[in-house]
N, C-alpha and C positions, 0 to 999 in steps of 0.2 A: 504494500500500500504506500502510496506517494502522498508527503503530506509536506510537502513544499522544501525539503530540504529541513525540515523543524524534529528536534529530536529531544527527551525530556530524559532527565536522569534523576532519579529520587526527588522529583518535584522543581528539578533547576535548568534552567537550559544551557545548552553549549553551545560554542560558537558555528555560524551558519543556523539561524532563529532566523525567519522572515519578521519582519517592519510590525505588521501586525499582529502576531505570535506572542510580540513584547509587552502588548499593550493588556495580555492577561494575566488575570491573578495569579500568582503561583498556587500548584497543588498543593492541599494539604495532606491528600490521598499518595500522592506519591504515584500519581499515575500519569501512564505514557496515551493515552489516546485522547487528548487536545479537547476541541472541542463537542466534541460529542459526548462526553463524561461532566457533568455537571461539577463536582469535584475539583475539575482544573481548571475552573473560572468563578468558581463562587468568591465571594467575598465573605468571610467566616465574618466580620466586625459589623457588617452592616444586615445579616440576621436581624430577624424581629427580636423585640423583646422577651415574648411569651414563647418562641422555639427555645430561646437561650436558657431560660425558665426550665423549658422543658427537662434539658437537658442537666442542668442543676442539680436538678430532682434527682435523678439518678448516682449522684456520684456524692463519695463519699462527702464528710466537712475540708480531707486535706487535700483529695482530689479539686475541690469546690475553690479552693483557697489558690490553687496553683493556676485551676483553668481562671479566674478573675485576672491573669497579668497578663492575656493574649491581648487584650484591647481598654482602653475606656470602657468600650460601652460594653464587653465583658465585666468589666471590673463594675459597673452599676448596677449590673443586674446582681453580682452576688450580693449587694445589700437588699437588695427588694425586699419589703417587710414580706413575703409570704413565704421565704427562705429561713425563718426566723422566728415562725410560731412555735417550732420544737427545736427544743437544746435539750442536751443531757450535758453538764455539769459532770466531766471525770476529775476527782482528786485525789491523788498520791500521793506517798514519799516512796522515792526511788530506793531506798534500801529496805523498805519495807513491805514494797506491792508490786505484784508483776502487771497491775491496771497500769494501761496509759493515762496520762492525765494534760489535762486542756490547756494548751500552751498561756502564761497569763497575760501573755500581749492580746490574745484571741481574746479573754475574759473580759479587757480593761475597753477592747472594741463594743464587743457587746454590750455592756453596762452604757456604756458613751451615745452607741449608735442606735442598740436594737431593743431597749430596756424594755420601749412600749411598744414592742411587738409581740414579746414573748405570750404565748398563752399557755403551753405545753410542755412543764418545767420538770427535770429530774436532777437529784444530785448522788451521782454513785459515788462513794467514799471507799477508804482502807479501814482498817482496824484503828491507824492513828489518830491521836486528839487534834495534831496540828491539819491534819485533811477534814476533821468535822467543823475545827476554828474557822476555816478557812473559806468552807462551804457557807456558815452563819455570817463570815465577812462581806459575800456576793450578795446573801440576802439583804443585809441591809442598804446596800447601794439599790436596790432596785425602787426605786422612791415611786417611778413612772408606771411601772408593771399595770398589766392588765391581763395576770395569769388566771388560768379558768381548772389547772389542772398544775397541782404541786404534788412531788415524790422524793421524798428522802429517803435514800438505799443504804445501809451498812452491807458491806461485802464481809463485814467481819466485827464481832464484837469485839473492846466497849465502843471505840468511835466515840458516835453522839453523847452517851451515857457520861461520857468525859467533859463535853462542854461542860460550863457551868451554867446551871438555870438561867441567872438574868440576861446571859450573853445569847443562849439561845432565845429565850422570850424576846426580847428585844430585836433580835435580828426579825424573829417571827410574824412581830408584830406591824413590822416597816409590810410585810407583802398581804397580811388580812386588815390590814387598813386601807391601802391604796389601791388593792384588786376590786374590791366590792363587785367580786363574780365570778368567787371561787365554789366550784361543783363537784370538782376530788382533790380529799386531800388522802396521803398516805406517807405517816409518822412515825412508824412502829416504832420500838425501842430508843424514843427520845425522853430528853427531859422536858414536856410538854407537862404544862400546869393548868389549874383553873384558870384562874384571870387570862390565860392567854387564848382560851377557849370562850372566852366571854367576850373576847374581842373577836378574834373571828365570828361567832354569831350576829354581835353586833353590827358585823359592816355584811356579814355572807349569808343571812339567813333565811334569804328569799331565795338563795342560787344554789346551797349546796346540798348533794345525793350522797353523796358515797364518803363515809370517813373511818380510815383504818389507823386505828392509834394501841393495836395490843402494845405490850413492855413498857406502858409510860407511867411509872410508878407514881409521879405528882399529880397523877389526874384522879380526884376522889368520886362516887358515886354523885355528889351535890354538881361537880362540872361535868359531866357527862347527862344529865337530867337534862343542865339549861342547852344542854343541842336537842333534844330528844322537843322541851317543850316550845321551840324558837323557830327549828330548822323542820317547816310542816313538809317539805318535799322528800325529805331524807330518803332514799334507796336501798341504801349499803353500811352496816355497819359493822365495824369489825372491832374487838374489846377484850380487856381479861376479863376472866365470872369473876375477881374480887371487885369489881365494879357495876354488875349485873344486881340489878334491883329488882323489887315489885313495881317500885314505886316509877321505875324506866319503863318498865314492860307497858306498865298504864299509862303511861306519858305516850308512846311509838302508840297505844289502843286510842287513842282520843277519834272522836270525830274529825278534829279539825285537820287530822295529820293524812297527809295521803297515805296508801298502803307498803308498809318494806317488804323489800323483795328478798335480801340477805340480811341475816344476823349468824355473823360469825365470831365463836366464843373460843378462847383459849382459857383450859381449865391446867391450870402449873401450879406446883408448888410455891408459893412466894417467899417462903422462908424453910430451910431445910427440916426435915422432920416434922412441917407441919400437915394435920389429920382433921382437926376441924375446916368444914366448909359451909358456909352456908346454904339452906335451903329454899328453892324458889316456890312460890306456893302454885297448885293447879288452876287456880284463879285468873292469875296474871299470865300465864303459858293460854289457859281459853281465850283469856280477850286477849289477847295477839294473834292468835290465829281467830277468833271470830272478827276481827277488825281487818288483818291481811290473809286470807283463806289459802294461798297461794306459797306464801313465806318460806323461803326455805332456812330452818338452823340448823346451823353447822358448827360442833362441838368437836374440839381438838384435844384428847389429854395427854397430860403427860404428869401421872401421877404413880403410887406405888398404891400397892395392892391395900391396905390399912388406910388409905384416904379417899376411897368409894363411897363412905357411906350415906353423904348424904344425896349421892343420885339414883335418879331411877326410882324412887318406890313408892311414887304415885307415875300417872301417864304423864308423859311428855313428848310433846311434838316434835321433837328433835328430827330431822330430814337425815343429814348426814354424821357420822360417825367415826373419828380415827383415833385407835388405840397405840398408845408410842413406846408405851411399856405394857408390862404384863396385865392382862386382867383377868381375873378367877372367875369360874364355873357360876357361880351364883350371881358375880356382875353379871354378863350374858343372859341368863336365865331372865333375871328383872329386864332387859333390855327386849329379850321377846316377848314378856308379857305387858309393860307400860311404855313401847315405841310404836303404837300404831301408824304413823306416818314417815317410819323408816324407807329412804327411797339407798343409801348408802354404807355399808361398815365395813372395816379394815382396823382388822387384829394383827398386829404386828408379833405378839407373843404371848401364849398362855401358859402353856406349865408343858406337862406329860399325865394330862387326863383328860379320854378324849370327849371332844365336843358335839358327839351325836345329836342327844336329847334337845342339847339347847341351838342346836342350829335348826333341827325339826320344829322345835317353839316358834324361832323367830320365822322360818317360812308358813306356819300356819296361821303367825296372828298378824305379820309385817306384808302387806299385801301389795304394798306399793313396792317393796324390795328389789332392784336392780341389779344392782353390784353388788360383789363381797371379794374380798380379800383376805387372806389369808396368811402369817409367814409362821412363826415358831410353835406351833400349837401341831394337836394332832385329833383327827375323825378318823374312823374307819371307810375301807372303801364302801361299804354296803351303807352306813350312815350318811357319807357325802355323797351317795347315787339317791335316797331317799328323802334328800333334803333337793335336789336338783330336781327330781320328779315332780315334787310340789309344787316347785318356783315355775317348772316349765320353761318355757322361751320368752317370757320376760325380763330373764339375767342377760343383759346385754355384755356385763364385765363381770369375768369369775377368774380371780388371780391367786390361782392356791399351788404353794409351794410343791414340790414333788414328795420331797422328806415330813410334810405331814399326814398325808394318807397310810395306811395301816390296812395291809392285804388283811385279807380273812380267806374262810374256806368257802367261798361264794364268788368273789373278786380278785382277779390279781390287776396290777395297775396295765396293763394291756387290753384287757378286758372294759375296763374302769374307762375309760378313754372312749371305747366305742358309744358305752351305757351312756356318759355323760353327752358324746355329740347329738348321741339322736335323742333325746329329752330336748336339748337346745334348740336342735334344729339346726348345725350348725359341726362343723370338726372344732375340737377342743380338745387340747392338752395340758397338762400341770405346766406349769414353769419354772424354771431353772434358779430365776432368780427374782424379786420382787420388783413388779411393774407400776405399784402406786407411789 
């Protein structure tokens, strides 16, 4: 093919170029077929704005930072506030974290240039005090914010636990004053107190849905209430039970309150060796679910065998269920006789006594029951074939160890495999290792 004596070498010409040849843009493709390739005449800087966008979008923040020096008008579009609604906030110390962390020239841009764009805010931290200081030192620059969606991450305990209160309240209080239309917050394991939950209500309590504040020791039952009786939209809640009231549960039951969707409870020891818990009455459990009929509670524990007792024995609505330590034959048992709206459980470990009877309980009276999991415990196979019968092909998730089935002279685990798929509906096999 003759193309005038014109020849392109990785986007550059050499000499014997015709007149008009010169007058095109160079490849950024790095291609040899002139003009018929779009490629070899585009002008990359004079792109619209919303292609350049486009591509933005795609590429990482350092990718993002390199492509803004090809042009000006490269370099304006990486500001565009829509580039700018979601930051995640990485902080480290290099001798202590293998996380990257957010260059601070990049930070001190952001604060300066994109304060009031931000809506979609996360701060992943390390274990260090000086990464969670540091984190509370961003927040209080943000004077302008108009975030709609705050997350603080420990990658690692203490972190946050390490600021100290006024430093974090303070930083706290600079983004639930000046957002006025914050809808998620997520706090876990900080030094979050009343008063700073009093402030946030006060400026967010027409905006927000979702608040996850398990591990924040300074938050008493009396501050967790004024969200309950302020924030009438609320969605999501997430809490320790040493802060779970009656006196909450009738606050989320009000009329005035629309219906929540999640109430997620972590049930932990809070001081070693302790066995007393308090008890929720059936009362307050009714009018939550006659107020949100739908609600799913989702209870996490992680307690020892001697601080059970005060659950379970009256009904309770509880939806889902995770065991993180051990729990004995008689927990269970109450749990198939007073969790009729069990849709979830996972037993991570029970003893060496097996669970026949009380997983036939919970399939006879747990009717909405889905999933189960299984890890350190043990049933027989004829008992885990008899409790699958029951459930039928409504178990959409069944993660049970291989090492806790127990052949009999009925089953061997080959066997056991076939019996369990066609109950299913479906091939099923134990697993190897745990999948929740």
């Amino acid at each position: 093919m003759k193309r005038a004596g014109q020849k392109m070498v990785a986007g550059t010409e050499v000499p014997g170029t015709s007149q008009t040849s010169k007058k095109q843009k160079t490849s950024l493709c790095g291609s040899g077929f002139g003009e018929s390739d779009p490629c070899t005449s585009m002008d990359w800087g004079s792109l619209p704005h919303h292609v350049i966008l486009r591509v933005f979008q795609f590429l990482t923040l350092v990718d993002r930072a390199r492509a803004s020096s090809v042009c000006r008008r490269w370099n304006e579009v990486f500001h565009i506030p829509d580039l700018w609604r979601r930051f995640e906030f990485e902080l480290s110390q290099p001798a202590t974290s293998y996380l990257k962390s957010t260059h601070p020239d990049l930070i001190q841009q952001i604060i300066k240039r994109h304060a009031d764009h931000l809506q979609y805010v996360s701060f992943k931290v390390d274990s260090s005090t000086e990464s969670a200081e540091a984190a509370c030192d961003i927040l209080s620059q943000l004077v302008n914010c108009s975030i709609k969606t705050l997350g603080l991450i420990s990658t690692a305990k203490p972190s946050f636990m390490n600021v100290s209160k006024a430093h974090f309240a303070s930083a706290l209080t600079v983004v639930f004053v000046n957002s006025k239309s914050l809808s998620s917050i997520k706090i876990d394991d900080t030094p979050l107190d009343d008063p700073s939950l009093k402030v946030l209500v006060a400026n967010n309590s027409d905006t927000l849905k979702l608040l996850k504040m398990s591990s924040c020791p300074h938050v008493s039952p009396a501050g967790i209430l004024c969200v309950a009786d302020q924030c009438h939209g609320l969605k999501e809640l997430a809490l320790n039970y040493y802060i779970l009231s009656d006196e909450l549960l009738l606050a989320l039951s009000s009329e005035k309150h629309v219906d929540l969707e999640h109430l997620r409870i972590d049930v932990v020891s809070e001081n070693p060796g302790q066995v007393q818990f308090h008890t929720i009455k059936k009362q307050s459990w009714d009018a939550l679910v006659k107020h949100s009929p739908k609600v799913n509670i989702v209870m996490y524990f992680f307690l020892y065998e001697d601080e059970f007792d005060a659950f379970f024995r009256e009904e309770t609505p509880v939806t889902h269920l995770y065991f993180g330590r051990a729990v004995s034959k008689a927990m269970l048992g109450r749990i198939g006789m007073n969790c009729p709206r069990l849709i979830e459980l996972v037993v991570c470990a029970n003893g060496l006594q097996p669970l026949d009877d009380e997983l036939i309980q919970i399939a006879e009276r747990c009717k909405n029951l889905t999933a189960m999991g299984l890890g350190e415990c043990e049933v027989t196979c004829r008992g885990f074939i008899e409790f699958v019968k029951m459930c039928g092909g409504r178990l959409t998730q069944l993660s049970i160890m291989e090492e806790v089935l127990i052949p009999d002279s009925d089953y061997s685990l080959d066997r056991l495999h076939l019996e369990v798929s066609k109950h299913l509906g479906r091939m099923w096999f134990p697993d190897m290792m745990p999948t929740w």
